[in-house]
C-alpha positions as CSV (number, residue, x, y, z in Angstrom):
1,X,-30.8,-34.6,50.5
2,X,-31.8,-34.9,46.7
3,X,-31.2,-31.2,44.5
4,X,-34.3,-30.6,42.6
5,X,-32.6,-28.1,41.0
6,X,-29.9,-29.6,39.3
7,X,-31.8,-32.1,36.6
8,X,-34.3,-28.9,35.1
9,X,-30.5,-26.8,34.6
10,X,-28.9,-30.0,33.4
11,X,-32.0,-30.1,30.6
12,X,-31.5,-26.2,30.5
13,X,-27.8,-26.5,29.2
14,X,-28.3,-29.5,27.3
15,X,-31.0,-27.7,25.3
16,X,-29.0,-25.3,24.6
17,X,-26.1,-27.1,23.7
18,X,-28.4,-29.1,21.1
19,X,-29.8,-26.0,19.4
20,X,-26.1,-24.7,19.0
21,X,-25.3,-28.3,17.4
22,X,-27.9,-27.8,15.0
23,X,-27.3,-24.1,14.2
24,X,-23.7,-25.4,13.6
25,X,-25.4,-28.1,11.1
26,X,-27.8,-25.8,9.6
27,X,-25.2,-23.4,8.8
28,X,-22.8,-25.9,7.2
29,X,-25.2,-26.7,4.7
30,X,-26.2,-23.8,3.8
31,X,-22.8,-22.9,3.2
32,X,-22.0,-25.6,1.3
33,X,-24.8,-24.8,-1.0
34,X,-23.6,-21.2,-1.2
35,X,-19.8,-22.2,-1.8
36,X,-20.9,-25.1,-4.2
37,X,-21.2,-22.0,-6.8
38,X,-18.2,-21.6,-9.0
39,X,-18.9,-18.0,-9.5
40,X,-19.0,-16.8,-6.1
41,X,-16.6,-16.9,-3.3
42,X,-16.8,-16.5,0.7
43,X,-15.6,-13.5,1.5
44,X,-15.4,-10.7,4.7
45,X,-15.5,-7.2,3.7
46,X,-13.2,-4.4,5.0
47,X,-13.0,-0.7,4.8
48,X,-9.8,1.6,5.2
49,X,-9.3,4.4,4.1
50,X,-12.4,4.9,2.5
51,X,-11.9,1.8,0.1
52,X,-14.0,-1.0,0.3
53,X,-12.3,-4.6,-0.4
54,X,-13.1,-8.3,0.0
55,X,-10.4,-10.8,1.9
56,X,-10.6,-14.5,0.9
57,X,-8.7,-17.1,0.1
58,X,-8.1,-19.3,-3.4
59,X,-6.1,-22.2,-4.8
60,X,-2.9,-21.4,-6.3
61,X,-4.6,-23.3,-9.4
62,X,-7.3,-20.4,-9.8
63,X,-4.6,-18.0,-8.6
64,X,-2.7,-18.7,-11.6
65,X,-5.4,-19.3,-13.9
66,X,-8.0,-16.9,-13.7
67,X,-5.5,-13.9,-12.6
68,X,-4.2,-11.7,-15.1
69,X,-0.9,-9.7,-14.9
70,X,-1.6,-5.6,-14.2
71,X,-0.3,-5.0,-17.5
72,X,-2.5,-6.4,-19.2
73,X,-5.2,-4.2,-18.3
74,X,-8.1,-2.9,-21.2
75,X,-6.7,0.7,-20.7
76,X,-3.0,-0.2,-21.1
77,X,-3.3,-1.7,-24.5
78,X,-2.1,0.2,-26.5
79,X,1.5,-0.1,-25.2
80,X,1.4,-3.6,-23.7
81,X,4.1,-5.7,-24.9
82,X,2.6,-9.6,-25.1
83,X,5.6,-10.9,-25.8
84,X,7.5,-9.5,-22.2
85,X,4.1,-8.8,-20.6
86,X,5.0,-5.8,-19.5
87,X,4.1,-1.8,-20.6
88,X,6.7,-0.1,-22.7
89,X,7.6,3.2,-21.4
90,X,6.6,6.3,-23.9
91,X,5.4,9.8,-23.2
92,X,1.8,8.6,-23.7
93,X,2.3,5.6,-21.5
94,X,4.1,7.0,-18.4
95,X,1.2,8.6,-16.5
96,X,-0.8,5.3,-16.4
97,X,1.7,2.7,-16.1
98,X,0.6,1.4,-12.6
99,X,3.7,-1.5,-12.4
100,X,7.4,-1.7,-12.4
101,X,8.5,-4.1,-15.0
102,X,8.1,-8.0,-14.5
103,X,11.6,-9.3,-13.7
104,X,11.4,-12.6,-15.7
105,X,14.4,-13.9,-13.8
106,X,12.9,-14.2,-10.7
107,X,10.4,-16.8,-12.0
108,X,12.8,-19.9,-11.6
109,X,13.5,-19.3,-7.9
110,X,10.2,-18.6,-6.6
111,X,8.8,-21.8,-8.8
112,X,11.8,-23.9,-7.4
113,X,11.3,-22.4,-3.6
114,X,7.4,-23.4,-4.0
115,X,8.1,-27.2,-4.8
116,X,11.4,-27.5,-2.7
117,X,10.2,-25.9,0.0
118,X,7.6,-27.7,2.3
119,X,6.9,-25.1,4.6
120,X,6.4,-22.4,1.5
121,X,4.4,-19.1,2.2
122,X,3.4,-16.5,-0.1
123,X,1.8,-13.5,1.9
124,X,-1.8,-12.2,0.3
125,X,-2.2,-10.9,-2.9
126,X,-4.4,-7.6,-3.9
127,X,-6.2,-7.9,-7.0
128,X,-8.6,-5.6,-9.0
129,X,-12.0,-6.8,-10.4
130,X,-12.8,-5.1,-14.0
131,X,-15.9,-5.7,-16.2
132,X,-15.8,-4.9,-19.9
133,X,-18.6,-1.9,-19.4
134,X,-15.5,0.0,-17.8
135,X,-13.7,0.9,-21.2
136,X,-16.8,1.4,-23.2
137,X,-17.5,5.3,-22.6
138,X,-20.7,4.6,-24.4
139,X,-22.1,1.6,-21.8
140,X,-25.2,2.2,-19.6
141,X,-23.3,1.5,-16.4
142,X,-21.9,5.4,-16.7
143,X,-24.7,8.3,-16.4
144,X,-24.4,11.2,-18.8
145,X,-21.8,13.1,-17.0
146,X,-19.1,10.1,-17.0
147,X,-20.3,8.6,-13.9
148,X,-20.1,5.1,-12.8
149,X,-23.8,4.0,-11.5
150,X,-22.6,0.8,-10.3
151,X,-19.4,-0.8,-9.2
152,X,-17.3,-3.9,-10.5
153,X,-17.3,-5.5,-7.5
154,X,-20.8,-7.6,-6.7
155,X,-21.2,-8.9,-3.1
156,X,-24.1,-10.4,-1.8
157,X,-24.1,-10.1,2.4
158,X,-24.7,-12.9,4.7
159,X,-25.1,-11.3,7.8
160,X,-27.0,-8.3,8.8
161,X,-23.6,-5.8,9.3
162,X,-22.9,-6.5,5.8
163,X,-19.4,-7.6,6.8
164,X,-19.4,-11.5,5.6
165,X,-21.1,-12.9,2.1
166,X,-20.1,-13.5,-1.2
167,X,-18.2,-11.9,-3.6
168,X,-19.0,-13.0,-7.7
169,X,-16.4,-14.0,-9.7
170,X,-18.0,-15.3,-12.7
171,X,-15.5,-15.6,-15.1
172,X,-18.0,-14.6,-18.0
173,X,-18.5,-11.5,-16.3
174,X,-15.1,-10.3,-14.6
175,X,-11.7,-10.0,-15.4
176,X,-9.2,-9.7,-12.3
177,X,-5.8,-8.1,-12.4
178,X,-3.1,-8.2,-9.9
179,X,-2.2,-5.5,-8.1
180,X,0.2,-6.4,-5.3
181,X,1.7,-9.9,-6.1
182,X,2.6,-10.3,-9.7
183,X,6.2,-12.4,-9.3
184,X,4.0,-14.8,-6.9
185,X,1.2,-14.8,-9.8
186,X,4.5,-15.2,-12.3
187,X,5.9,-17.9,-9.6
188,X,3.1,-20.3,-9.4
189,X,2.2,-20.2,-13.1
190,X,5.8,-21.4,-13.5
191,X,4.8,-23.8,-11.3
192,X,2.0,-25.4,-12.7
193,X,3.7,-25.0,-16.5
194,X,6.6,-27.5,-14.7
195,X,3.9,-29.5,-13.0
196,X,1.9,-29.9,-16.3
197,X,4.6,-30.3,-18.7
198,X,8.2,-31.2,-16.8
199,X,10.1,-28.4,-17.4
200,X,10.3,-25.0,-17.2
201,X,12.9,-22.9,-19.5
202,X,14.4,-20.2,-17.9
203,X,14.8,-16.5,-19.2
204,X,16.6,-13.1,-18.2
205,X,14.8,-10.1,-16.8
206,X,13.0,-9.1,-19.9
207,X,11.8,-12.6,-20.6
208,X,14.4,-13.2,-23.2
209,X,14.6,-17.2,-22.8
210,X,18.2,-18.8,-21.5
211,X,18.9,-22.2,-22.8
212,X,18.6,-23.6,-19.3
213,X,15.5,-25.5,-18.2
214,X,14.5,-26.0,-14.5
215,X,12.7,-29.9,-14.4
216,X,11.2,-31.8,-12.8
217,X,13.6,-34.7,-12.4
218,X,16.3,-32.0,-11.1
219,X,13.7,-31.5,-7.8
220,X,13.3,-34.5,-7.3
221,X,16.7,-35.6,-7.7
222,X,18.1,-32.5,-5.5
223,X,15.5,-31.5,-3.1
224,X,13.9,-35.0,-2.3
225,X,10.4,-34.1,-3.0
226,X,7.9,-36.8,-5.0
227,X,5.6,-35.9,-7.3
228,X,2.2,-36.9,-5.5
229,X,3.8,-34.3,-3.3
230,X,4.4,-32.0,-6.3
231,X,0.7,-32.3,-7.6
232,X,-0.9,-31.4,-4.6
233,X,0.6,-27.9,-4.8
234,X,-1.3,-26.7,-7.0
235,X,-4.9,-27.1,-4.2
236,X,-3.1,-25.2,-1.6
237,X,-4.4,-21.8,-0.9
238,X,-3.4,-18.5,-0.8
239,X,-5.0,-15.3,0.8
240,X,-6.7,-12.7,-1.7
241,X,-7.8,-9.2,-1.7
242,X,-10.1,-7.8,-4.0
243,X,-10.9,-4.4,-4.6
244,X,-13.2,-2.9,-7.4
245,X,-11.8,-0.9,-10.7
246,X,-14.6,1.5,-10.6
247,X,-16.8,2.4,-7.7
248,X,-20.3,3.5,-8.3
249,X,-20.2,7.6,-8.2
250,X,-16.2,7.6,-9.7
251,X,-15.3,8.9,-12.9
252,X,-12.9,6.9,-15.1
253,X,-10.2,9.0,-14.3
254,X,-10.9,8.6,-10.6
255,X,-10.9,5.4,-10.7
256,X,-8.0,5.3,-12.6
257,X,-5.8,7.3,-9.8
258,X,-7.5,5.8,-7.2
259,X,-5.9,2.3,-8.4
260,X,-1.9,3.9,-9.0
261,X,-2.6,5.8,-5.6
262,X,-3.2,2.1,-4.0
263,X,-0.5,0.3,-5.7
264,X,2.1,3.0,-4.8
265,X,0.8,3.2,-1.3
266,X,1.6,-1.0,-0.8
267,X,4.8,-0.5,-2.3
268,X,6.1,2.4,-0.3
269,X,4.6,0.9,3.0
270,X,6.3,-2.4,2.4
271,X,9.8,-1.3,2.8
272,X,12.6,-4.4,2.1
273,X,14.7,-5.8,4.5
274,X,18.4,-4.7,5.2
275,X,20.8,-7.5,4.2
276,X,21.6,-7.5,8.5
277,X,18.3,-8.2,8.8
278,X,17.8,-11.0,6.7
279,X,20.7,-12.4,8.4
280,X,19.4,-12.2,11.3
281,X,15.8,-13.7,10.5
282,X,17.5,-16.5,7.9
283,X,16.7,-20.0,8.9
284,X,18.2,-21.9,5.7
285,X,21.3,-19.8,4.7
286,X,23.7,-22.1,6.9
287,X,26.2,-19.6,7.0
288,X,24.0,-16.9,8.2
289,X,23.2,-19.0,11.0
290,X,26.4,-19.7,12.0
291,X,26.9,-16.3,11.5
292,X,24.4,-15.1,14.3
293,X,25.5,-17.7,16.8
294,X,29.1,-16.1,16.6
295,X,27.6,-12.6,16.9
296,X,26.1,-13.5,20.1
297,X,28.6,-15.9,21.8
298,X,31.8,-14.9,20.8
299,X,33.9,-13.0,23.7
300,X,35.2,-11.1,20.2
301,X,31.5,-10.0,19.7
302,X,29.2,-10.6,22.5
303,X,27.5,-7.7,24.1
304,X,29.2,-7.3,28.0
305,X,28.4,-4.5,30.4
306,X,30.1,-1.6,30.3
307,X,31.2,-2.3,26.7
308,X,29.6,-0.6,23.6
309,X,28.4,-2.7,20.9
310,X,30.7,-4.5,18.2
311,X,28.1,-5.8,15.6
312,X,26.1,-3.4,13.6
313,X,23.0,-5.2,13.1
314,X,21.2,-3.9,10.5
315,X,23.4,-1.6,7.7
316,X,26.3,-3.1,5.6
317,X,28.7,-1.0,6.6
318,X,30.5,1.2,9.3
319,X,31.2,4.5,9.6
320,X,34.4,6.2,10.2
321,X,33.5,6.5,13.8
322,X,31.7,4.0,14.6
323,X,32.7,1.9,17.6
324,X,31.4,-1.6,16.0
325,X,34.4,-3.5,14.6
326,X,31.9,-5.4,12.0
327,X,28.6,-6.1,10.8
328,X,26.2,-8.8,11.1
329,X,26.2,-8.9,7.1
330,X,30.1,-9.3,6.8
331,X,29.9,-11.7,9.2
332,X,27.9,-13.9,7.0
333,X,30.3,-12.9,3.9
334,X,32.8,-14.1,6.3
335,X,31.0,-17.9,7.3
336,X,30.5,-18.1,3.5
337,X,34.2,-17.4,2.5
338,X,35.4,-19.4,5.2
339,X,33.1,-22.6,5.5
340,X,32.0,-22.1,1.7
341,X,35.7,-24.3,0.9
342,X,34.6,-26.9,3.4
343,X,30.6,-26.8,3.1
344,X,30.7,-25.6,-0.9
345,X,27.0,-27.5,-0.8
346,X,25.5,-24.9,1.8
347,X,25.5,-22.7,-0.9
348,X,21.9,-22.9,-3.1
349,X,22.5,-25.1,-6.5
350,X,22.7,-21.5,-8.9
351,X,21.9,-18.2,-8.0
352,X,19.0,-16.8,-6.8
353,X,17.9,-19.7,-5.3
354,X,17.2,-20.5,-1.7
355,X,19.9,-22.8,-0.2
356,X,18.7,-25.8,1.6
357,X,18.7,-25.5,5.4
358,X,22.1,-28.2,6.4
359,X,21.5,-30.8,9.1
360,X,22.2,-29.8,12.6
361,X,25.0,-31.9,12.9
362,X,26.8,-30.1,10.1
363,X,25.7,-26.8,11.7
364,X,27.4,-27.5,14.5
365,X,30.6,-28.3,13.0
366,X,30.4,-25.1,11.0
367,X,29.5,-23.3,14.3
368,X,32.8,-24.9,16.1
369,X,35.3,-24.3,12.6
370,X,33.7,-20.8,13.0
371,X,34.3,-20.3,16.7
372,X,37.5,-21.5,16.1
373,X,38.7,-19.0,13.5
374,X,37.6,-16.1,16.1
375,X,39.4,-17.5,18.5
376,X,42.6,-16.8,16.3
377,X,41.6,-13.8,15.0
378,X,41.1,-12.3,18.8
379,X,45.3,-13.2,19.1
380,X,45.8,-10.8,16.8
381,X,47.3,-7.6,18.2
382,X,45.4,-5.3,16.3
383,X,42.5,-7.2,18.3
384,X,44.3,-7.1,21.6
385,X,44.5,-3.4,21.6
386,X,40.5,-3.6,21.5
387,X,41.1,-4.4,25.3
388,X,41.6,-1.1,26.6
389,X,41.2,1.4,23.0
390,X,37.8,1.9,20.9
391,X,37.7,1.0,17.2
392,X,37.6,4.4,15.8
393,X,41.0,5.5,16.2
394,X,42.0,2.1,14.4
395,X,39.7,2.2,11.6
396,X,40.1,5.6,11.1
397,X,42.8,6.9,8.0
398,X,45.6,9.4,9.4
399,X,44.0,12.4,7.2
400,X,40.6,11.9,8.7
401,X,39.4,14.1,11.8
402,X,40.9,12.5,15.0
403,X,43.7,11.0,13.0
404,X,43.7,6.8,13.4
405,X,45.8,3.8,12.3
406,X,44.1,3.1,9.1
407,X,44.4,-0.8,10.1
408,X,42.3,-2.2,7.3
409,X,41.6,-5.7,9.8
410,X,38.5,-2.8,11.5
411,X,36.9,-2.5,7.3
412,X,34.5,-5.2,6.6
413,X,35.7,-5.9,3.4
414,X,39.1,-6.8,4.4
415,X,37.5,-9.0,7.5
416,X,35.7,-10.9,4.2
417,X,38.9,-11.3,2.2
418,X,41.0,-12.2,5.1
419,X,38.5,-15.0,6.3
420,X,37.9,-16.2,2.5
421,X,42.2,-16.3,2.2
422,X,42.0,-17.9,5.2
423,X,39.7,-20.6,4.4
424,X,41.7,-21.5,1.1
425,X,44.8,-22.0,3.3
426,X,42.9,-24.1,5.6
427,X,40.5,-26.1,3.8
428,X,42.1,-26.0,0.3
429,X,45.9,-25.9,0.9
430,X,45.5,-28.1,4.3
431,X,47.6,-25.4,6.4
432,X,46.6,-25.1,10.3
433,X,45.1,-22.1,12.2
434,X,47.9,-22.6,14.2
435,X,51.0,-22.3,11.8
436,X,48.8,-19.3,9.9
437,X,48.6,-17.0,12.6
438,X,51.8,-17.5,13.9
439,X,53.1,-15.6,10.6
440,X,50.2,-13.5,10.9
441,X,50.5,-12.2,14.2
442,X,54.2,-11.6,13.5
443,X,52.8,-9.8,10.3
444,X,50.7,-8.2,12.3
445,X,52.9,-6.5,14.8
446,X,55.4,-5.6,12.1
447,X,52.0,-3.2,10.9
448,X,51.8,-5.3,7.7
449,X,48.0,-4.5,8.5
450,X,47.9,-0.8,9.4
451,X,48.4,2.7,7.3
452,X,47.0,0.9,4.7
453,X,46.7,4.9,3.0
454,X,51.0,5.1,2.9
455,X,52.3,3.4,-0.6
456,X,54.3,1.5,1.9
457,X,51.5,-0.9,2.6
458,X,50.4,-4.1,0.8
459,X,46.8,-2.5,0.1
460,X,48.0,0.5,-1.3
461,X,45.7,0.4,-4.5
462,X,44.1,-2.9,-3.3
463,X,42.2,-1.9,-0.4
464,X,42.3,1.7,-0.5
465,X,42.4,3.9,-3.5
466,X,44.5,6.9,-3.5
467,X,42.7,9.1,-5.8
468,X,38.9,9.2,-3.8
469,X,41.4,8.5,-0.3
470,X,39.0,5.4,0.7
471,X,38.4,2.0,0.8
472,X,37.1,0.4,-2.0
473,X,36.0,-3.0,-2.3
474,X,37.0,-4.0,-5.7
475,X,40.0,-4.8,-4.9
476,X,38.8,-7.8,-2.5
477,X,40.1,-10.5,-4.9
478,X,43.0,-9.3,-5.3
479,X,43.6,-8.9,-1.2
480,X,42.6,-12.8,-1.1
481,X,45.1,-13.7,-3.4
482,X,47.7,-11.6,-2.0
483,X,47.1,-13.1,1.6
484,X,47.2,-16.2,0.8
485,X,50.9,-15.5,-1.0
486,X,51.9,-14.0,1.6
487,X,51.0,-16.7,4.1
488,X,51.2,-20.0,2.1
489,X,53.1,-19.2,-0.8
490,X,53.1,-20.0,-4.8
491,X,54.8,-22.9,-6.5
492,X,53.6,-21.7,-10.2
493,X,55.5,-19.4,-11.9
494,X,52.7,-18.1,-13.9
495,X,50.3,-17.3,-11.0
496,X,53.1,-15.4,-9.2
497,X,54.1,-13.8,-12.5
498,X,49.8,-12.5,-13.0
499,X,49.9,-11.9,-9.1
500,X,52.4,-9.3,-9.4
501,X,51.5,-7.7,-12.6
502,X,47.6,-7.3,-10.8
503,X,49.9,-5.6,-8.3
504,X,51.2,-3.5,-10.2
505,X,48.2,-2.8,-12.1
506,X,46.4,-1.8,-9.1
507,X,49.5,0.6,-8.3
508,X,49.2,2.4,-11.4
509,X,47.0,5.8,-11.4
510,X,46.6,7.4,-14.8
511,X,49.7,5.9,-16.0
512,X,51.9,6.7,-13.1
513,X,53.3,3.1,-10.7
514,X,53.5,3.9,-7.4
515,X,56.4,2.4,-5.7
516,X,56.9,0.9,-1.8
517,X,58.7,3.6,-1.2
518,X,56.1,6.1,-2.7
519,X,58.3,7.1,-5.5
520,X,57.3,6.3,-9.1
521,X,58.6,3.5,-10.6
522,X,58.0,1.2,-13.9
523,X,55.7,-1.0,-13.4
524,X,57.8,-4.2,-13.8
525,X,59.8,-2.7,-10.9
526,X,56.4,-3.5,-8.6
527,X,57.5,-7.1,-6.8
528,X,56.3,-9.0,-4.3
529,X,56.6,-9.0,-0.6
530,X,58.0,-12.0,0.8
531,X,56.8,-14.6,2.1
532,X,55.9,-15.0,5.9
């Protein structure tokens, strides 16, 4: 039986699917025509808040060209420093300042990130559109009573809502500032000053010049990027936000706060990572990854039932009574101090700069020397007791609430400069993990690492300062060197000699040398302990 149905609905849809085919067509061209303008751009319109803005999208080449830094803004003149592009800070200045100063240092890092990196992202920027009539009291565009009858922003709808058209840019007509996004504006002008010329010179915060240059023979030699690569940075895009200086019916002033009130309002909303949490969302830092994968599948570490945490994910540090026994940030300090003296090239090529992500094969021998370390580490007694005690009573200093051990191996600083000793004895002075922890462990139950508050201790001065009764990290160094003495031994005369005398020195409160015995002594009567 034939369906005479089915051929007038098979003409049906394919009607319809040529009219949307040539809706689709008719629409491309007219966009094209639209776009083809240099002085407009496609944008969509939002509204929070009662502001009005226009999301697009640029190159980075227009980006860098055609935006301005906030500084430079007609109403900041008169205290705008060309030279550092930034405002200086007076009483007349302080109330419209709208940025915190350019950090000129940054600008080397984010240009090398952008050409090293292939999968680079800069979030959006938000930029202000101004228009000369704004600083001129005397222009028609303000009514008699200081009131703006039009705004900076010109956008010509496409649809009937109003929500998509374009936005006009003409560069004889507008200036544009940015808002939100300055390094990234300060970043890929770097970037197309190295692309354009082959070098890019350094400078300090303030935009003082270094005498170092970042080229581009360095990327190409170091991060394996070409330069056909190179030049077709500059066409990417990025996403924009515009808003408008002035809005018809504001005064200058209103505009004015409305503008700070925005800026400050980004900033405080955007709050920065912790360092945990960059650690745990960092895919090149190699050590931070190897870092995680110990967090998470380490018996040491590891979340079990019935067991309360022992990583503290997020802060850099641990409370007195805390029950972690570290943090996920000094366990990266710890993959770095360790693997750093086998792996030095995990770490980026100068500072500030993002390290390269290492092959996976690498990775995984990092992840096994690492696994391997906390696998000795867990045979220390101090460690053992975490079988059946919490960490508070061990962390804790005698004179504290509770009373506790005051075993400096539960203070994340001393976890750092015992794995960064440890590395140089294993990687550097070709000792085993073996023959180290057999003298440590000994060490250990002898309390070489607890009551590190009694002058009888080793980290008397080092690790914990008398005078303020806590820890105190700037004696790390010296606790590396003093470990690895301990453990492996000096051959030099002179490095024992400046060992001890740093001994000493960090003995010595307001003139008085505090002896092993707690007595006062001269300080040339501080020696040594002996070797393991």
């Amino acid at each position: 039986m034939i369906d005479t149905t089915s051929e007038p609905n098979r003409n049906i849809s394919q009607q319809y699917l040529e009219n949307d085919n040539q809706n689709q067509q008719t629409l491309s061209v007219l966009l094209e025509q639209f776009l083809g303008k240099k002085d407009q751009i496609l944008v969509q319109q939002t509204q929070m808040g009662g502001i009005e803005a226009y999301v697009g999208s640029v190159t980075l080449e227009w980006f860098a060209n055609r935006v301005q830094f906030a500084s430079a803004l007609p109403l900041l003149q008169k205290k705008y420093n060309p030279e550092t592009e930034n405002i200086e800070i007076d009483a007349d200045s302080i109330d419209e300042v709208q940025q915190r100063p350019l950090d000129w240092s940054r600008q080397a890092p984010l240009v090398q990130y952008l050409a090293a990196r292939k999968n680079h992202k800069f979030p959006p920027v938000l930029v202000v559109i101004n228009q000369p009539w704004v600083d001129n009291p005397q222009a028609d565009e303000w009514d008699s009573q200081g009131i703006a009858k039009k705004a900076t922003t010109v956008f010509t709808p496409l649809d009937e809502n109003g929500t998509v058209g374009l936005l006009n840019i003409a560069e004889e007509h507008i200036s544009i500032y940015a808002l939100d996004g300055q390094h990234r504006l300060m970043g890929v002008k770097g970037l197309l000053e190295l692309i354009k010329t082959g070098k890019l010179r350094r400078c300090k915060k303030d935009k003082t010049p270094n005498d170092s240059f970042i080229t581009l023979s360095d990327l190409l030699e170091h991060y394996q990027v070409n330069e056909d690569y190179l030049q077709k940075i500059p066409q990417e895009k990025i996403g924009i936000e515009f808003i408008c200086a002035v809005n018809a019916g504001e005064t200058y002033t209103e505009a004015k706060r409305r503008v700070r009130s925005i800026f400050v309002h980004v900033n405080l909303m955007a709050a920065p990572l912790t360092k945990g949490q960059l650690t745990q969302l960092n895919e090149d830092d190699g050590f931070a990854i190897v870092a995680r994968k110990i967090a998470v599948t380490h018996p040491l570490l590891e979340d079990k039932e019935n067991r309360k945490e022992r990583i503290n994910w997020n802060s850099a540090t641990v409370a007195t009574n805390s029950t972690v026994l570290t943090t996920l940030q000094a366990l990266q300090d710890m993959s770095e101090r360790y693997l750093g003296q086998k792996f030095p090239h995990w770490k980026p090529l100068e500072k500030g700069l993002i390290p390269m992500r290492p092959d996976d094969e690498e990775l995984q021998e990092g992840i096994a020397d690492f696994k391997e370390l906390f696998d000795y580490l867990a045979s220390l007694p101090s460690y053992k007791i975490l079988e059946h005690e919490d960490t508070p009573v061990l962390r804790r200093f005698s004179f504290e609430k509770g009373g506790g051990e005051g075993n400096m191996l539960f203070r994340p600083v001393a976890q750092v400069a015992l794995a960064q000793a440890l590395g140089i004895l294993v990687f550097k002075k070709s000792f085993t993990l073996e023959a180290i922890f057999k003298k440590l462990r000994k060490f250990d139950r002898q309390g070489g690492f607890s009551e590190m508050e009694f002058p009888h201790s080793l980290w008397y001065g080092v690790l914990y300062d008398p005078n303020k009764k806590r820890v105190q990290v700037a004696g790390k160094d010296l606790a590396v060197k003093l470990l690895v003495y301990i453990v492996g031994g000096m051959t030099e005369k002179m490095e024992v000699a400046a060992l001890r005398k740093a001994l000493a020195d960090a003995r010595t409160m307001e003139d008085n040398t505090i002896g092993f015995d707690g007595k006062l002594v001269e300080q040339q009567d501080v020696g040594l302990p002996a070797v393991l």
